[in-house]
Biotite code that builds the C-alpha atoms (Angstrom):
import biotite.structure as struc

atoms = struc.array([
    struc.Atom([-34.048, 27.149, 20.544], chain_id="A", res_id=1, res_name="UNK", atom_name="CA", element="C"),
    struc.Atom([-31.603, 28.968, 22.517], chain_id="A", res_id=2, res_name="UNK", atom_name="CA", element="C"),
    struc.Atom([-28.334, 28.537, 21.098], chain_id="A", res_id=3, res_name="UNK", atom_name="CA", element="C"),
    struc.Atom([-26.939, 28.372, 24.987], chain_id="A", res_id=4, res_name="UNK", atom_name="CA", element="C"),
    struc.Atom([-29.235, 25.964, 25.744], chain_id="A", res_id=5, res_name="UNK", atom_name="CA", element="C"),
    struc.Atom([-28.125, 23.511, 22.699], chain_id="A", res_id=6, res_name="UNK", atom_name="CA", element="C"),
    struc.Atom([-24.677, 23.753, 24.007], chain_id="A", res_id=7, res_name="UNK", atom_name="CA", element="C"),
    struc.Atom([-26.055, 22.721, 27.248], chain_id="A", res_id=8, res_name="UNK", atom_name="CA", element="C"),
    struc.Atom([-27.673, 19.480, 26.202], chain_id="A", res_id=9, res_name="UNK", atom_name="CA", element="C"),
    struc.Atom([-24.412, 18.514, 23.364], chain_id="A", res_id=10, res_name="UNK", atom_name="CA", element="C"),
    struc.Atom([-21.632, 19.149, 26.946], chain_id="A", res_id=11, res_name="UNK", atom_name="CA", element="C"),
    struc.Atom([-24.276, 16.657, 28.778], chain_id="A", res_id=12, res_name="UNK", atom_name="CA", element="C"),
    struc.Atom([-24.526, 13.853, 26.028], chain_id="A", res_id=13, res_name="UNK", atom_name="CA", element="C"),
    struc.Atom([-21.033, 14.038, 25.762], chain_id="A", res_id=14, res_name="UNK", atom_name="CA", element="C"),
    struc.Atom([-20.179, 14.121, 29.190], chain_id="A", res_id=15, res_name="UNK", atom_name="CA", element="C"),
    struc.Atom([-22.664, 10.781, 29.380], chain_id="A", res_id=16, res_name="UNK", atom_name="CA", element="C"),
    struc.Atom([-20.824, 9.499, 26.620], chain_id="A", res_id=17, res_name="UNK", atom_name="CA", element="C"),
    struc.Atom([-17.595, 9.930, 28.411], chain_id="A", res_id=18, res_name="UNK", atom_name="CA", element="C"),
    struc.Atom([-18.746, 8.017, 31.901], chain_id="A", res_id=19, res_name="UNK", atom_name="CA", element="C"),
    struc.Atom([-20.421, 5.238, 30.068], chain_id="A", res_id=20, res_name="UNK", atom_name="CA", element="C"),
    struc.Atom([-17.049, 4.487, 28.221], chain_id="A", res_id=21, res_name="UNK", atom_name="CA", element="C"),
    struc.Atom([-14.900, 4.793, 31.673], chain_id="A", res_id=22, res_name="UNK", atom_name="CA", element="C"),
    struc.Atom([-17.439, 2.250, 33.103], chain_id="A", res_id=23, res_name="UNK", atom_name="CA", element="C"),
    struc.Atom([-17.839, 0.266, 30.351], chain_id="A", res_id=24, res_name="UNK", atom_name="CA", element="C"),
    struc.Atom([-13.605, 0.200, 29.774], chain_id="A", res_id=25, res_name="UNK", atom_name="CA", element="C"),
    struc.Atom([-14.858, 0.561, 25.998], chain_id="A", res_id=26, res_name="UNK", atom_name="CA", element="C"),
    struc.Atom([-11.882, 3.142, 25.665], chain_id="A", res_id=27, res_name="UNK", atom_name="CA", element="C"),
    struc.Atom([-9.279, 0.430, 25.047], chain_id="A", res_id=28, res_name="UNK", atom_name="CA", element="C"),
    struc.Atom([-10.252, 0.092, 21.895], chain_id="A", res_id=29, res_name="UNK", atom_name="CA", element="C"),
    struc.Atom([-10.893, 3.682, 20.218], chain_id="A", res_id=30, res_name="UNK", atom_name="CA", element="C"),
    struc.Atom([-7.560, 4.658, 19.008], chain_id="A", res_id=31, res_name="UNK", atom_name="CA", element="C"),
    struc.Atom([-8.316, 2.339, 15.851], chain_id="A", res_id=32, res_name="UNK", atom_name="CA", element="C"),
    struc.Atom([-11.556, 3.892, 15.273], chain_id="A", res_id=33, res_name="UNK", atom_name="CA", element="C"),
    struc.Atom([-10.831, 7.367, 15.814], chain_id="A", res_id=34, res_name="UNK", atom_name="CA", element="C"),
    struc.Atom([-9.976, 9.528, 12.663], chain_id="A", res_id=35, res_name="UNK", atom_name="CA", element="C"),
    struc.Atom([-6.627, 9.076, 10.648], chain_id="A", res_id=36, res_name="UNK", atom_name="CA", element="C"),
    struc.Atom([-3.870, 10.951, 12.815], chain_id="A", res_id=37, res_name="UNK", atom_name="CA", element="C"),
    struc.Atom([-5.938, 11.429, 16.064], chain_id="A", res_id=38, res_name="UNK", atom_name="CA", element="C"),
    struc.Atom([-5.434, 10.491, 19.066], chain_id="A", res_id=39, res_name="UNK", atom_name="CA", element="C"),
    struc.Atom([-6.792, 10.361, 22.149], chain_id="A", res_id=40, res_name="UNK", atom_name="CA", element="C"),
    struc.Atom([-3.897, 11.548, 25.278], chain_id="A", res_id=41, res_name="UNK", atom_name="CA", element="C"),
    struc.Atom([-4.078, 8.919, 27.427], chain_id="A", res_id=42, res_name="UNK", atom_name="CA", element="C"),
    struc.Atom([-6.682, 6.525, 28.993], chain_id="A", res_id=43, res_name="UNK", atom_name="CA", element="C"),
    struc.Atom([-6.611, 4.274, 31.839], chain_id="A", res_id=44, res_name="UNK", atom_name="CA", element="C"),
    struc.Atom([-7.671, 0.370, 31.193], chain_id="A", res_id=45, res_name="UNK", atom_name="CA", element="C"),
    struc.Atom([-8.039, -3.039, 32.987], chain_id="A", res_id=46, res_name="UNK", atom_name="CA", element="C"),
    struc.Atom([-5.551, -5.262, 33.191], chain_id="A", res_id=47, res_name="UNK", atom_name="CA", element="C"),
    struc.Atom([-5.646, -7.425, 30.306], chain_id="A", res_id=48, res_name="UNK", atom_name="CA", element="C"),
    struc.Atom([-6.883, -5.012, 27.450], chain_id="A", res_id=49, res_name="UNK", atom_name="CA", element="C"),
    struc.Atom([-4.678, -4.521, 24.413], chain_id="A", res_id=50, res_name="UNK", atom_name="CA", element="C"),
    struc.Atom([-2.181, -1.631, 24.259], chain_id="A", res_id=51, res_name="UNK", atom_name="CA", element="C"),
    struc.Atom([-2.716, 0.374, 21.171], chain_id="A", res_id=52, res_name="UNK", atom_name="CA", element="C"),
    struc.Atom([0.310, 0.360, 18.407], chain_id="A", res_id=53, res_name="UNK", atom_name="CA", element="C"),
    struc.Atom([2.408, 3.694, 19.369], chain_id="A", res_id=54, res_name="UNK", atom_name="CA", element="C"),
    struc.Atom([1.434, 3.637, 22.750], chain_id="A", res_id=55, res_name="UNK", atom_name="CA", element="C"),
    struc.Atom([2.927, 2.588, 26.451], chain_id="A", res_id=56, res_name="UNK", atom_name="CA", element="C"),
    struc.Atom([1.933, 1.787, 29.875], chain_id="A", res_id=57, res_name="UNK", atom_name="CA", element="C"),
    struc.Atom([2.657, 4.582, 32.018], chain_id="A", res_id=58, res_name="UNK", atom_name="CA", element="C"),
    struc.Atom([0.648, 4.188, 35.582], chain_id="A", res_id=59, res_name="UNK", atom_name="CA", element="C"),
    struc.Atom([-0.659, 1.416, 37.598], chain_id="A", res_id=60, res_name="UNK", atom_name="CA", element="C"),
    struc.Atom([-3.542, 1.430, 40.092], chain_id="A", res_id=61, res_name="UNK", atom_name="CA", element="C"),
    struc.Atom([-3.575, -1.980, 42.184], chain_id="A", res_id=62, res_name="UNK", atom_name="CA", element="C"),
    struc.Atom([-7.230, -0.985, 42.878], chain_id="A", res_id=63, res_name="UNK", atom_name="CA", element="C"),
    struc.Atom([-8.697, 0.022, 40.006], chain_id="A", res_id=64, res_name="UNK", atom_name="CA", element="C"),
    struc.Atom([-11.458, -2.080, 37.726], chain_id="A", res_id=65, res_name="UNK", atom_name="CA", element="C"),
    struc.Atom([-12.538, -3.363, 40.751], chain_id="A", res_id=66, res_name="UNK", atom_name="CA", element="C"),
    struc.Atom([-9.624, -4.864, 42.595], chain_id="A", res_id=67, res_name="UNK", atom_name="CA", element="C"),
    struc.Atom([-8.149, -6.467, 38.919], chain_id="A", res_id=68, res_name="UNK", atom_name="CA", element="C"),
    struc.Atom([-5.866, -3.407, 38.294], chain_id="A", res_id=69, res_name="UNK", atom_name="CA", element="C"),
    struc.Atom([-5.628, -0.832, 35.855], chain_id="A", res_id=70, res_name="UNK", atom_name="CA", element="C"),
    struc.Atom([-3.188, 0.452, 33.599], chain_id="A", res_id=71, res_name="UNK", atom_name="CA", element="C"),
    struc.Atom([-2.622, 3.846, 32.450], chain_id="A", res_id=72, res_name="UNK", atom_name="CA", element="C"),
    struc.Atom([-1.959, 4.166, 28.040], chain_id="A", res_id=73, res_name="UNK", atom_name="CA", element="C"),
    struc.Atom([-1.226, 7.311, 26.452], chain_id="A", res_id=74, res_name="UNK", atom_name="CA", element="C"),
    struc.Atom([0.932, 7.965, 22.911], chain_id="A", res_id=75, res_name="UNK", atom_name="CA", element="C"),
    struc.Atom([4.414, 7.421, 23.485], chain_id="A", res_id=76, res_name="UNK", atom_name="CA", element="C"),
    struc.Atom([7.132, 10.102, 23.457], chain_id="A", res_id=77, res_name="UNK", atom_name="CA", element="C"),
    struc.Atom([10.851, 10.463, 24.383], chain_id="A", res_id=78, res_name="UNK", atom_name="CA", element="C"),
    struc.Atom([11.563, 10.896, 27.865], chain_id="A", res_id=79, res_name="UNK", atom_name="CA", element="C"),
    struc.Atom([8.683, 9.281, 29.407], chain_id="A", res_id=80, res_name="UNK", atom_name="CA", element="C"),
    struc.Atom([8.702, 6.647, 32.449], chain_id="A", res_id=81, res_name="UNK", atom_name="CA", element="C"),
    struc.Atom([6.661, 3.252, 31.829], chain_id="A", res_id=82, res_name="UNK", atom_name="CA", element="C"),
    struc.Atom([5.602, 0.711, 33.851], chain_id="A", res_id=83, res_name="UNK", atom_name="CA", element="C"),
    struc.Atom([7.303, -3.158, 33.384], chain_id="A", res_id=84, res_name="UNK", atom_name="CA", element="C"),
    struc.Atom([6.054, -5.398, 30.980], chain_id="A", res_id=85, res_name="UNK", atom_name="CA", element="C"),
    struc.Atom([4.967, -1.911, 28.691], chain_id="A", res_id=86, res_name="UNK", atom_name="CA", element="C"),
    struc.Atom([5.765, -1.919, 25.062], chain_id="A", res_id=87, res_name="UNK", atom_name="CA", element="C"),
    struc.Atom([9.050, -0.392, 24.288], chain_id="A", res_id=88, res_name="UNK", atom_name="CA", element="C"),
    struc.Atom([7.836, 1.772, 20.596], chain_id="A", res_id=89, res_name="UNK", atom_name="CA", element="C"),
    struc.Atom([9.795, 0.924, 17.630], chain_id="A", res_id=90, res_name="UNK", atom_name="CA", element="C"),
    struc.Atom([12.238, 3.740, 17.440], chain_id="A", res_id=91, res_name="UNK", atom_name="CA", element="C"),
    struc.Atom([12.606, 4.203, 20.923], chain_id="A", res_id=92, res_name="UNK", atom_name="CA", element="C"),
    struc.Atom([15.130, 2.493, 23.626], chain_id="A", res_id=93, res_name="UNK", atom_name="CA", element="C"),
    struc.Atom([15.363, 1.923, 27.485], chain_id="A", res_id=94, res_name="UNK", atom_name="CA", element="C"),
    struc.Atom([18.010, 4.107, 29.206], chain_id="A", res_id=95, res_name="UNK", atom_name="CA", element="C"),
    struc.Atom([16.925, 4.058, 33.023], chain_id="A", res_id=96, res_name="UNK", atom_name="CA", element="C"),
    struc.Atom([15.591, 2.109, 35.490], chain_id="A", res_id=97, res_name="UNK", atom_name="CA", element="C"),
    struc.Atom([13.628, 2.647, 39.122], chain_id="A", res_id=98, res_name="UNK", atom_name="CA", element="C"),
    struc.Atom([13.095, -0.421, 40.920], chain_id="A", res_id=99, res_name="UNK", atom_name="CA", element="C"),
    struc.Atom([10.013, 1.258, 42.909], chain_id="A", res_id=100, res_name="UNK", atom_name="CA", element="C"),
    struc.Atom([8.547, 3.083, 40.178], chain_id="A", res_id=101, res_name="UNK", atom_name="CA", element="C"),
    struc.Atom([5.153, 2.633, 38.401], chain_id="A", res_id=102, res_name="UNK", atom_name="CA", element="C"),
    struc.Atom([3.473, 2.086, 42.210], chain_id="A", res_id=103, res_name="UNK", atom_name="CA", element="C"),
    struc.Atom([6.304, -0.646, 42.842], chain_id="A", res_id=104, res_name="UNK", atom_name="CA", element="C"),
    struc.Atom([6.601, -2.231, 40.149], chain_id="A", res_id=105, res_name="UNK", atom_name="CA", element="C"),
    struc.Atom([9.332, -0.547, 38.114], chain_id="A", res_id=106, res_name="UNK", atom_name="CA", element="C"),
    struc.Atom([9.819, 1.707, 35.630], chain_id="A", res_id=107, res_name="UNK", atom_name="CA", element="C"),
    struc.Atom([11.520, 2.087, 32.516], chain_id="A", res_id=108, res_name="UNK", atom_name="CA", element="C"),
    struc.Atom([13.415, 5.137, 30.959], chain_id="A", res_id=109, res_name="UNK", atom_name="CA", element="C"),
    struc.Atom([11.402, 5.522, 27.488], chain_id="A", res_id=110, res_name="UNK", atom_name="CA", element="C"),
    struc.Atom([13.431, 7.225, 25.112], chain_id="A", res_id=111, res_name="UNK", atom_name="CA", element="C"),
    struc.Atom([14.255, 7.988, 21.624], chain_id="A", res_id=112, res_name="UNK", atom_name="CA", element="C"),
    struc.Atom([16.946, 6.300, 19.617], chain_id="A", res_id=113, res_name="UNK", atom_name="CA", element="C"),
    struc.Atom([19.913, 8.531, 19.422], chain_id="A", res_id=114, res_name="UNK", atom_name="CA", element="C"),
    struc.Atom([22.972, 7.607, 17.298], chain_id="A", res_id=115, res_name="UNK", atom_name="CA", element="C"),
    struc.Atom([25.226, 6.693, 19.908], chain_id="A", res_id=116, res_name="UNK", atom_name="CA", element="C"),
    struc.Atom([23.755, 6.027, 23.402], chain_id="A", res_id=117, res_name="UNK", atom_name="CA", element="C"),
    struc.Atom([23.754, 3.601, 27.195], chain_id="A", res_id=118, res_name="UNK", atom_name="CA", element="C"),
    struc.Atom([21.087, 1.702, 27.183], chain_id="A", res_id=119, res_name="UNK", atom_name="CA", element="C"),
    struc.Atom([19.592, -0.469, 29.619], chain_id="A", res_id=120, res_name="UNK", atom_name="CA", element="C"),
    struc.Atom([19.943, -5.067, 29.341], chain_id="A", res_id=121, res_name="UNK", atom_name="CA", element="C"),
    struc.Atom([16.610, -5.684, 27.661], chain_id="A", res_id=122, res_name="UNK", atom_name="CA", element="C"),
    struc.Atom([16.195, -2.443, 25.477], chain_id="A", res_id=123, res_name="UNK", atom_name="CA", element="C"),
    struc.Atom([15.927, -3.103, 21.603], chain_id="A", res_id=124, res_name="UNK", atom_name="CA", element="C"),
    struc.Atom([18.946, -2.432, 19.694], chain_id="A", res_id=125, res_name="UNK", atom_name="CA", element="C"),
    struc.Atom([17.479, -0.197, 16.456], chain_id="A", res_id=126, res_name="UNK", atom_name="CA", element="C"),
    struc.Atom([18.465, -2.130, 12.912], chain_id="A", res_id=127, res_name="UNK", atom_name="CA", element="C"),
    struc.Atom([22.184, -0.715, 12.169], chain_id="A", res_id=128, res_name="UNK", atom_name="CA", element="C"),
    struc.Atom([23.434, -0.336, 15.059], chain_id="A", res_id=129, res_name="UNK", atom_name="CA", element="C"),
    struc.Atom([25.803, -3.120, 17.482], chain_id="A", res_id=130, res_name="UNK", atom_name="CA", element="C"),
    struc.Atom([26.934, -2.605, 21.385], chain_id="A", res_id=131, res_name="UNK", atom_name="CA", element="C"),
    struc.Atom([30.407, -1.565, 21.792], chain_id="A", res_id=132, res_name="UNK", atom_name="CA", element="C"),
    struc.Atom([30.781, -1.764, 25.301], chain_id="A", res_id=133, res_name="UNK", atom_name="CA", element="C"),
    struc.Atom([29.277, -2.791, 28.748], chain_id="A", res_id=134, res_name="UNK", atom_name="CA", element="C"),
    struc.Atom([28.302, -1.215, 32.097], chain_id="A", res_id=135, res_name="UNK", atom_name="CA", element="C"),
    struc.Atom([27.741, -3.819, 34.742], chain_id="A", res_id=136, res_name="UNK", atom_name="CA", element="C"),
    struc.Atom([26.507, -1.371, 37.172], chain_id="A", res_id=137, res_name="UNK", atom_name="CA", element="C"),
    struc.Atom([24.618, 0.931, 34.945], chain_id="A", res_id=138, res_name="UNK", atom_name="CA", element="C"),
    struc.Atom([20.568, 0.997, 34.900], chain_id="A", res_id=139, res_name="UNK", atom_name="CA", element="C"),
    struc.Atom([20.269, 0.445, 38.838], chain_id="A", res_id=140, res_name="UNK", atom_name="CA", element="C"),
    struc.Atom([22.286, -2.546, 38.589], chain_id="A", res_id=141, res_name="UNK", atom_name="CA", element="C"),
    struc.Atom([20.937, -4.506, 35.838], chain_id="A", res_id=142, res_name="UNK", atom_name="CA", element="C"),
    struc.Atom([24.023, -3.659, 33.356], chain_id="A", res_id=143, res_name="UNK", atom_name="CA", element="C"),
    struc.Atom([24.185, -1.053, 30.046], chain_id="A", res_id=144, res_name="UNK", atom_name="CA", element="C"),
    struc.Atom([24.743, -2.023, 26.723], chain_id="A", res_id=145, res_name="UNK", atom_name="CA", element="C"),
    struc.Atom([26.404, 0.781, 24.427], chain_id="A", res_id=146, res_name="UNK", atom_name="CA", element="C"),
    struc.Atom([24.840, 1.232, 21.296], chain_id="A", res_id=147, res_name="UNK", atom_name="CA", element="C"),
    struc.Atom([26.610, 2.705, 18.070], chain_id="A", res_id=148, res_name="UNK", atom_name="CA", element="C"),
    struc.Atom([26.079, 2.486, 14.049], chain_id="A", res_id=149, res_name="UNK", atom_name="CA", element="C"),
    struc.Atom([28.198, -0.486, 12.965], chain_id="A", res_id=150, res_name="UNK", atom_name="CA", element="C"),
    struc.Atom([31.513, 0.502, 10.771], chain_id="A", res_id=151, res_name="UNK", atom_name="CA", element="C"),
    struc.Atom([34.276, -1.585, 9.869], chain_id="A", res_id=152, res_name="UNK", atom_name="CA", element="C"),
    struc.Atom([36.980, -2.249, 12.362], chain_id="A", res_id=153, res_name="UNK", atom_name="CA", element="C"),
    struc.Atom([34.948, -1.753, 15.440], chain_id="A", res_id=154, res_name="UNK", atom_name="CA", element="C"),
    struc.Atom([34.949, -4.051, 18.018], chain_id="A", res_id=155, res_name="UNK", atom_name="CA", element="C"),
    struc.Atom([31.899, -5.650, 19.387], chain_id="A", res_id=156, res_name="UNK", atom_name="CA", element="C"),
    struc.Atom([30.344, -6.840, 22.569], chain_id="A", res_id=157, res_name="UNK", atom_name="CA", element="C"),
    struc.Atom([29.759, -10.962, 22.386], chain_id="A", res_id=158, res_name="UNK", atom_name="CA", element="C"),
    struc.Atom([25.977, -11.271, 21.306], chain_id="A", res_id=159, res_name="UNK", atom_name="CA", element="C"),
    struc.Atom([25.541, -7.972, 19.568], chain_id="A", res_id=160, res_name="UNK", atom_name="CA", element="C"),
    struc.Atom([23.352, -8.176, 16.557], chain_id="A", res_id=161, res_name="UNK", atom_name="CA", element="C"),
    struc.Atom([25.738, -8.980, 13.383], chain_id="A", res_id=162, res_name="UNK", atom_name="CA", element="C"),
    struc.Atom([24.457, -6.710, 10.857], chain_id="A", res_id=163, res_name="UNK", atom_name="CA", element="C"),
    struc.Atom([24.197, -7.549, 6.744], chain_id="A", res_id=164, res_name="UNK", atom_name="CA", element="C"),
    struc.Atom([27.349, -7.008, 5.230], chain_id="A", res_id=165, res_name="UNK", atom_name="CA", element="C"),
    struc.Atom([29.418, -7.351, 8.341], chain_id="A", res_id=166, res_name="UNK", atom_name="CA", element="C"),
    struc.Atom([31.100, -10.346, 10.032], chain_id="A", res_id=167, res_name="UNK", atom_name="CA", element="C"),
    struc.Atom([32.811, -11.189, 13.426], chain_id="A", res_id=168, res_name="UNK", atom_name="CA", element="C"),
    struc.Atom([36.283, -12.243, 13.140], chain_id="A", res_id=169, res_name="UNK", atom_name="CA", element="C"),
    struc.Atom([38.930, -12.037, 15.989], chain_id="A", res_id=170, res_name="UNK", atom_name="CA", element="C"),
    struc.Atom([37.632, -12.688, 19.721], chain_id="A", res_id=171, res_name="UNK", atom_name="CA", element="C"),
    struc.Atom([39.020, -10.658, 22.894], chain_id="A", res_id=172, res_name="UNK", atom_name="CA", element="C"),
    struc.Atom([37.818, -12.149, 26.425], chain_id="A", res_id=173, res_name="UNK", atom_name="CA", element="C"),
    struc.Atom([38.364, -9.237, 28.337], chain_id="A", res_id=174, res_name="UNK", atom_name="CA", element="C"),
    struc.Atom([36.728, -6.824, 25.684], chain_id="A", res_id=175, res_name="UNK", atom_name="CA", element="C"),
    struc.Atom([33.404, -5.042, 26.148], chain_id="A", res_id=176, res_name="UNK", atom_name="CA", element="C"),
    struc.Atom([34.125, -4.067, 29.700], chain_id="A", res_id=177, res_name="UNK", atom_name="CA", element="C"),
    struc.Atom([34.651, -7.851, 30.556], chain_id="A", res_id=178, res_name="UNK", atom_name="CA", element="C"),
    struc.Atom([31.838, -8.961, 28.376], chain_id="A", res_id=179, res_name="UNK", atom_name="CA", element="C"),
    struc.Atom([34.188, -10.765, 25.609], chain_id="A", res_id=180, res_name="UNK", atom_name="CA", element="C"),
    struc.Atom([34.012, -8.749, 21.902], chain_id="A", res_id=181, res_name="UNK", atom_name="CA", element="C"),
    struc.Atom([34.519, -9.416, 18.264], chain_id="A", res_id=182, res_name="UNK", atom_name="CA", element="C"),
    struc.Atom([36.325, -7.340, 15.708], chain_id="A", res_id=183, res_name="UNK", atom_name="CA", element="C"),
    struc.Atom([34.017, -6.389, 13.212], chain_id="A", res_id=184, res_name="UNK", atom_name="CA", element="C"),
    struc.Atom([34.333, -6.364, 9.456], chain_id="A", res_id=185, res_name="UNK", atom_name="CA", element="C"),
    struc.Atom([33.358, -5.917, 5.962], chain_id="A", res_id=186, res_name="UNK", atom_name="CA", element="C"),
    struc.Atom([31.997, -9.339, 4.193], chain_id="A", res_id=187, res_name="UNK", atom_name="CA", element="C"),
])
């Protein structure tokens, strides 16, 4: 056969493939199939299916699987906006916020975890690391939490992580940009 022709029929099967997936919403669960470091760049879903490990919720479609919504997934990576209620990746932190993003539901700053950085109430706070200080305004309102590698002698906003090795000794009510904050130590 013409080898034109072959091509032909393999871009139809796979273009077949491809709708029957989108229609089926069987694409929610092929990153854990597909082939040791592959992956796929994004997908939209229906509300309700699992979100891969590594990946985040980045659009929103009140119309789409019928009415129930759909959610757009792709690989996470720094600087990206997702929706509310999408995974925040290990490694990464929350440093923005936009009440009307992700089609009105907000959106998150996605963003790598830098040594010293604002970051948003709510964002993880990577192992090492303690808030120094507090932004009641920051984040569109909701308040920022300073993050920085924990040392001896540093003082520490009131319900920072504690971590091994380290304890809290002397209180200050006013530290931590009103927050209250501990002086932190060597055990």
């Amino acid at each position: 056969m013409d080898r034109r022709f072959l091509s032909r029929i393999a871009a139809l099967v796979g273009a077949v493939a491809m709708i029957a997936t989108v229609l089926t919403g069987a694409a929610a669960g092929t990153a854990s199939a597909a082939p040791s470091g592959w992956k796929p760049r994004g997908s939209w879903s229906c509300s309700g299916a699992p979100v891969p490990d590594g990946y985040v919720i980045s659009g929103y479609d009140r119309n789409g699987c019928k009415g129930a919504g759909s959610w757009y997934q792709e690989p996470a990576k720094d600087g990206i906006w997702t929706c509310s209620g999408s995974p925040i990746v290990s490694g990464y932190v929350i440093t923005n916020y936009n009440r009307s993003g992700c089609s009105g539901i907000g959106a998150w700053w996605h963003a790598l975890a830098t040594e010293r950085q604002w970051t948003c109430s709510g964002s993880p706070i990577p192992p090492g690391k303690v808030t120094t200080n507090f932004n009641r305004d920051g984040c569109q309102g909701i308040g920022m939490w300073y993050q920085e590698p924990v040392r001896h002698g540093l003082w520490t906003c009131v319900g920072s992580p504690i971590p091994p090795g380290y304890r809290s000794t002397t209180y200050q009510w006013d530290g931590c940009g009103g927050a209250g904050a501990w002086w932190m130590v060597r055990a």
